[in-house]
C-alpha positions in Angstrom: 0.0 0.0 0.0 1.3 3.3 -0.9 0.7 5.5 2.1 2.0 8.3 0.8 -0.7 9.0 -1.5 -3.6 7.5 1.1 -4.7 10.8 2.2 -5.9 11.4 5.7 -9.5 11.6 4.4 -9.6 8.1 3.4 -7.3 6.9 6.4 -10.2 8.7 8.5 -12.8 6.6 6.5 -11.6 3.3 7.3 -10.6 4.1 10.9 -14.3 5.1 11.2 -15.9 1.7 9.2 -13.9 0.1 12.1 -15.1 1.8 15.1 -18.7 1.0 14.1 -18.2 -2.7 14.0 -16.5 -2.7 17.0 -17.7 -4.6 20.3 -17.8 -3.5 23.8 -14.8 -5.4 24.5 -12.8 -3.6 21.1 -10.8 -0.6 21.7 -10.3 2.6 19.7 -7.8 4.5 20.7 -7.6 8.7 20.2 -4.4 9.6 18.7 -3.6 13.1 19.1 -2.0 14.6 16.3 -1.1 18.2 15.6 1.0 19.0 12.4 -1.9 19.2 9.7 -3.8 16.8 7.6 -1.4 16.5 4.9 1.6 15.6 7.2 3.5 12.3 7.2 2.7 11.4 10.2 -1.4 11.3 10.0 -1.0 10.2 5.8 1.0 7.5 6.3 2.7 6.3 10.1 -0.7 6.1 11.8 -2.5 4.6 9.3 0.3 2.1 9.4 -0.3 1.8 12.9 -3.7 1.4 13.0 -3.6 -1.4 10.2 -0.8 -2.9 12.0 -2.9 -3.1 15.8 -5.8 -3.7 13.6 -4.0 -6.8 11.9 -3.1 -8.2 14.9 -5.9 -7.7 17.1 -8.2 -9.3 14.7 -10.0 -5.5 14.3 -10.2 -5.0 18.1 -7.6 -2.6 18.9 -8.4 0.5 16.3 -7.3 4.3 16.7 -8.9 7.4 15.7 -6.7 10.3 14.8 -7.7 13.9 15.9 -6.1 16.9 15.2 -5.8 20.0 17.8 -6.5 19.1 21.0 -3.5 20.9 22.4 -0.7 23.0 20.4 2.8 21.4 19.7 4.8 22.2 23.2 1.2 20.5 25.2 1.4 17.0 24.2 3.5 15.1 26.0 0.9 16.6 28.8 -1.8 15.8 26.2 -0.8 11.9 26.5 0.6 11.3 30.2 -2.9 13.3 31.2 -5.1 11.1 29.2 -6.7 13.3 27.2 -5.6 11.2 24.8 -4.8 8.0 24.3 -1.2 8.0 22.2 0.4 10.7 20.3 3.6 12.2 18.8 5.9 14.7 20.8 9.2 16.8 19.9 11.3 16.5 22.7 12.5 19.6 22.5 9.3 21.5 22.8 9.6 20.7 26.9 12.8 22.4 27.6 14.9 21.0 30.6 12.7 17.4 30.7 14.6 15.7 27.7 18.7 15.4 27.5 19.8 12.5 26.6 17.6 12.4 23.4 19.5 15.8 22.5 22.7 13.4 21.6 20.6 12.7 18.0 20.4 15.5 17.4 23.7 17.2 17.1 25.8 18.5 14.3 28.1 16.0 12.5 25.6 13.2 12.8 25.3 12.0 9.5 22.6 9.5 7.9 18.9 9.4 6.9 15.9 9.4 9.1 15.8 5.6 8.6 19.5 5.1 9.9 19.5 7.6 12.5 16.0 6.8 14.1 17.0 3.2 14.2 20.4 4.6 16.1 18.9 6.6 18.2 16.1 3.7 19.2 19.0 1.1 19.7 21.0 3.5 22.0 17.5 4.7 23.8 16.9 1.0 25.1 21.1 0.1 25.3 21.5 3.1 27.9 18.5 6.2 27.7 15.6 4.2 29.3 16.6 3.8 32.2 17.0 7.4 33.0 13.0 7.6 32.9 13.0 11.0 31.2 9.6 10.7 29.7 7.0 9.1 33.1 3.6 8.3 32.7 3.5 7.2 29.5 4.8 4.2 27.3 7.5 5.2 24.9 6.6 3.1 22.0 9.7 4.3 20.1 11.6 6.8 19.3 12.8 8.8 15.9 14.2 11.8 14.3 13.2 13.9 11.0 15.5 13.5 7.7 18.8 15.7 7.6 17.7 19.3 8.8 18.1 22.0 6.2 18.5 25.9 6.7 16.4 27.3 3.9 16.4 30.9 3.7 13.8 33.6 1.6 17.0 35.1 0.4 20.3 33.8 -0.8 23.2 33.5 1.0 26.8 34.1 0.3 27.8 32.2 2.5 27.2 31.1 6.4 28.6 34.0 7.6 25.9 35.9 5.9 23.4 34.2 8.9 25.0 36.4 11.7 22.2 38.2 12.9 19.4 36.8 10.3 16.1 36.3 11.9 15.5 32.5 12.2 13.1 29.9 13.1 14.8 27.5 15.4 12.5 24.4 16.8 14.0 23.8 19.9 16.7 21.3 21.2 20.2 21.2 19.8 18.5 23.6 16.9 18.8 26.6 19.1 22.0 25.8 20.1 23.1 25.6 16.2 21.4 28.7 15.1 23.3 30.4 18.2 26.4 29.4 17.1 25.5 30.6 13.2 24.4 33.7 15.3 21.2 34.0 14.0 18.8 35.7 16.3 16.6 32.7 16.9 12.6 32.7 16.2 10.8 29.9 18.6 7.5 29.2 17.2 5.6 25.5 16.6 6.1 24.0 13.3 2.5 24.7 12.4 3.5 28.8 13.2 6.1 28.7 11.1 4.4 29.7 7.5 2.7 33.1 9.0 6.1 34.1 10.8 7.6 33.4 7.4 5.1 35.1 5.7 4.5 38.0 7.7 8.2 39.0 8.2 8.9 38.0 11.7 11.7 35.3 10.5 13.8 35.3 7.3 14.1 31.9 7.2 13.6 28.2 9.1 15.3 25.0 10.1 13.5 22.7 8.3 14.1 19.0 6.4 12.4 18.7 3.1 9.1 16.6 4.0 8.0 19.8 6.3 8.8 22.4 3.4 6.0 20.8 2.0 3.6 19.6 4.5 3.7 22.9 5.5 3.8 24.4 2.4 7.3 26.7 3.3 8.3 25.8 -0.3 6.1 28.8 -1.1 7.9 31.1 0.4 11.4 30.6 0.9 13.7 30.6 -2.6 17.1 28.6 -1.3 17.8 25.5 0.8 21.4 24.8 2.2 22.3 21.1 2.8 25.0 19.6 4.2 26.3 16.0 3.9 27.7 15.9 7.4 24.8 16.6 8.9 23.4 19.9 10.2 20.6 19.4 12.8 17.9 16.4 13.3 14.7 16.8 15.4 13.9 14.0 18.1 10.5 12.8 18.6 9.1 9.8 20.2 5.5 8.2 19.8 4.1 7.8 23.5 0.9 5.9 25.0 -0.7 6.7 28.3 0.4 4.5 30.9 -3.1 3.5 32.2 -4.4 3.3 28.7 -1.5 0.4 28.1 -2.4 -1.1 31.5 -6.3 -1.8 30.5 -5.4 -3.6 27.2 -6.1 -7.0 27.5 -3.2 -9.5 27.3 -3.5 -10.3 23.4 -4.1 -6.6 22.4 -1.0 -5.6 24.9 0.9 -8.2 23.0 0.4 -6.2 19.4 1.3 -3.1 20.8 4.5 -5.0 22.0 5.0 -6.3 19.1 5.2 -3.5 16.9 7.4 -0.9 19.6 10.9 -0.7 19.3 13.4 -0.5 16.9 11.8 -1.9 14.2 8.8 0.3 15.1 11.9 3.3 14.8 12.7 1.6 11.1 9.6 1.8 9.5 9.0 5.3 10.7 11.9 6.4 9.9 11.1 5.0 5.7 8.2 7.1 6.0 9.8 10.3 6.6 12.3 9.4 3.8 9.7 8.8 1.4 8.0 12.0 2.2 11.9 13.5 2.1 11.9 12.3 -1.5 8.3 13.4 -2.6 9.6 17.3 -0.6 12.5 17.6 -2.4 10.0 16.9 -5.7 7.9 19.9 -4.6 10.3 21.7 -3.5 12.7 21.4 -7.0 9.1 22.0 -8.8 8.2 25.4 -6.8 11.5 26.6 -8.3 13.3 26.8 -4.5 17.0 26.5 -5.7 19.0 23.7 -3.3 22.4 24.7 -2.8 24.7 21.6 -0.8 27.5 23.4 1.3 31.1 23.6 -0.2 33.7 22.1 1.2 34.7 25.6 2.8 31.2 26.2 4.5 31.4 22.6 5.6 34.2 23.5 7.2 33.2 26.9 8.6 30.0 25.0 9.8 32.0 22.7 11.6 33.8 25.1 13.4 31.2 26.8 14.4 29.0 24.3 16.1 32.4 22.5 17.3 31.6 23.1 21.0 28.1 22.0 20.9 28.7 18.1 21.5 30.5 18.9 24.8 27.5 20.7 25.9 25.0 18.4 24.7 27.4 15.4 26.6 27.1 17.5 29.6 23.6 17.2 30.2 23.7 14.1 29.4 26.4 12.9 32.1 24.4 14.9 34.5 21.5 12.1 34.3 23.9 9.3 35.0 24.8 8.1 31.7 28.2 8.0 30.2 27.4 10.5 27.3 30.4 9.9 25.3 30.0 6.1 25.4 26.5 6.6 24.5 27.5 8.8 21.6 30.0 6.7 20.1 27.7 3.5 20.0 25.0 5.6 18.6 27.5 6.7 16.0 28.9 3.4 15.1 25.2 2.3 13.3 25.2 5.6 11.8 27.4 5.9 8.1 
């Protein structure tokens, strides 16, 4: 099935033809999304889900997306609270809960959302889990975006043209990369980030290429920078309410088991690639001109953002984990 082009419409169809066959003993479950209909995530990785739970509960563990039941920065609170049942969150939207998921995301780490997601999943349950950052809720898996881009309205010289550019940053080790650039960072929510584009307020956005057009940015900004060593990612994990997990029955517990994890990190991970792929498409066909770094602003890049990792390592050691060690087996499954 090619869920790329199943659009949430139809996804919303079937999800619904399933709820009203379902028993008293069947479960939907509310999944609380909030990036937009035409987003990856409610086109093609929770229909997955759903027809995956569905599969293996022989049709009696469903879910149900909806869409705004609390901004961006709300819903790890959204899930843990119960308001709904499982949902997607950006780690670095809650500033101070999550560190050791900030060691995906730094500079230098090379590798597609595929590779790195699987990484970062492998290294989560190797040394990150038992830090119990994230309480409350079940961490089904976790994953990153595709390489992170800077696209800009205007065309740059070069990266020393970004000192003092107004910038949308999204939070985590993006902020600390658009510090060192020394642009003078923008924080809004993903779905903010067309108006404050559009209305002035930023010049430009850290972005990968699926969100320039999910969110349709490709209109607006004219150049895209990519880097082959790797700029910025953005982690996110999918979570479930504890309690939620807890009244499953045994067999419908089991599906949910049997999908988390790395493998769950894997096929996530393909779907943002693909939706990489069909950005870049748009992207190329709204005219936006991608530029990939010389080897000179690779290196001024580098330079740059060179103190970031021991930072980032910091924070990490400071929740009991040996941040380096962590880092370099993360790094060894990346290319």
């Amino acid at each position: 099935m090619n869920y790329l082009v199943k659009g949430l419409s139809a996804s919303a169809i079937a999800l619904s033809a399933m709820v009203s066959t379902a028993t008293a003993a069947d479960r939907v479950l509310t999944v609380s999304h909030w990036a937009g209909p035409n987003h990856a995530m409610a086109t093609t990785v929770f229909p997955w889900m759903n027809d995956e739970l569905s599969a293996c509960s022989g049709g009696s563990l469903t879910l149900k997306i909806e869409n705004g039941l609390a901004p961006p920065p709300a819903q790890y609170d959204t899930i843990r609270d119960g308001v709904a049942d499982i949902g997607w969150i950006v780690h670095g939207y809650t500033p101070g809960k999550f560190k050791t998921t900030k060691m995906i995301e730094l500079p230098g780490t090379s590798g597609n959302a595929e590779q790195m997601s699987v990484a970062f999943q492998s290294t989560h349950e190797k040394y990150l889990a038992a830090v119990g950052e994230a309480k409350g809720v079940q961490v089904l898996t976790n994953f990153v975006h595709g390489p992170g881009n800077i696209n800009s309205v205007k065309e740059l010289s070069s990266l020393a043209d970004m000192n003092g550019m107004k910038m949308r940053v999204g939070g985590g080790v993006a902020n600390n990369v658009g510090t060192a650039l020394g642009v003078a960072g923008v924080n809004v929510p993903a779905p903010a980030v067309y108006e404050t584009i559009a209305s002035g307020v930023a010049d430009g956005v850290f972005f990968p290429m699926e969100t320039l057009f999910s969110f349709k940015i490709s209109e607006l900004v004219k150049h895209v920078y990519t880097n082959p060593d790797g700029i910025y990612t953005t982690s996110f994990a999918i979570i479930m309410n504890d309690d939620v997990y807890d009244e499953l029955d045994d067999a419908q517990q089991a599906c949910v088991d049997g999908m988390r994890g790395v493998e769950m990190a894997r096929s996530v991970g393909a779907f943002w690639d693909e939706a990489d792929r069909v950005g870049l498409e748009q992207v190329i066909a709204a005219g936006v001109e991608v530029h990939e770094l010389s080897a000179d602003q690779r290196a001024f890049f580098k330079d740059a953002t060179s103190g970031i990792e021991a930072d980032v390592l910091a924070e990490v050691d400071s929740r009991g984990i040996n941040g380096q060690e962590a880092l370099d087996y993360m790094r060894s499954m990346l290319p």
